[in-house]
N, C-alpha and C positions, 0 to 999 in steps of 0.2 A: 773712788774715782767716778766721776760722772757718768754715765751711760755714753755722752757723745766722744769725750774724750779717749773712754776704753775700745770704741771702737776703731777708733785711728792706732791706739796702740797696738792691738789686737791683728792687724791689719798684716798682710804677708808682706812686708818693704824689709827695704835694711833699716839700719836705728836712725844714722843720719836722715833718710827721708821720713822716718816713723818723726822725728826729731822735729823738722820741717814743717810737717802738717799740723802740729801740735803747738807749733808757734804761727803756722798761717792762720788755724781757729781760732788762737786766742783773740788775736791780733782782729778779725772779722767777726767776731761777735763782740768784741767790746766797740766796732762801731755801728752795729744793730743794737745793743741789750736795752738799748733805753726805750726801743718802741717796742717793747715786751714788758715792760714794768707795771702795767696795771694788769695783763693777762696770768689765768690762772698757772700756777705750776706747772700742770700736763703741757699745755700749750706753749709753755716754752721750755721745757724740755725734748717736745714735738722738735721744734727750731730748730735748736742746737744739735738734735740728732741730723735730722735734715743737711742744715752745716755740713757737718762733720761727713754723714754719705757723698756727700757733692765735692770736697774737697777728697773723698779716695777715690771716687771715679777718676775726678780728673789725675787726680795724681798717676794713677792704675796708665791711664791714656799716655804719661811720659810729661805731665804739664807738672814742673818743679820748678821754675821759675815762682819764687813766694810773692812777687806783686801781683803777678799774670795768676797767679794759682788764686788767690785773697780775690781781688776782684771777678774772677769770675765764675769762683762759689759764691760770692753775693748775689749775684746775676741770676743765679740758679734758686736761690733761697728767694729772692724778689719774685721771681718767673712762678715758681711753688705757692706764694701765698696770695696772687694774684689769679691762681684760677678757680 
């Protein structure tokens, strides 16, 4: 299992929300992964990890809502590689 995804599993929730975040990842990095496709490995790994902590933050905060949750760990992942 991936490093980002073991993390959300790994993560103190019940299954349905562990469930959630692991379909909000997917779901928000398949519409990033294309502006990763020429970056090395590490570096998007880095990403994905990245993801994955922003979506348990918010989750952790009570944000389950899966559209509200997906958009605004992109936000967070945008916010991240723009500083």
């Amino acid at each position: 299992m991936a490093e980002a995804l073991k993390l959300i599993h790994d993560s103190a929730f019940d299954s349905e929300t562990v469930t959630l975040m692991g379909q909000v990842f997917d779901a928000a990095w398949s519409k990033v992964a294309g502006y990763f496709e020429t970056q090395p490995q590490a570096v998007v790994q880095q990403e994905r990890t990245e993801l994955a902590r922003a979506i348990i933050h918010l989750a952790s905060r009570g944000m389950v809502d899966p559209d509200m949750l997906e958009q605004t760990a992109l936000n967070v992942l945008r916010q991240s590689d723009s500083t």
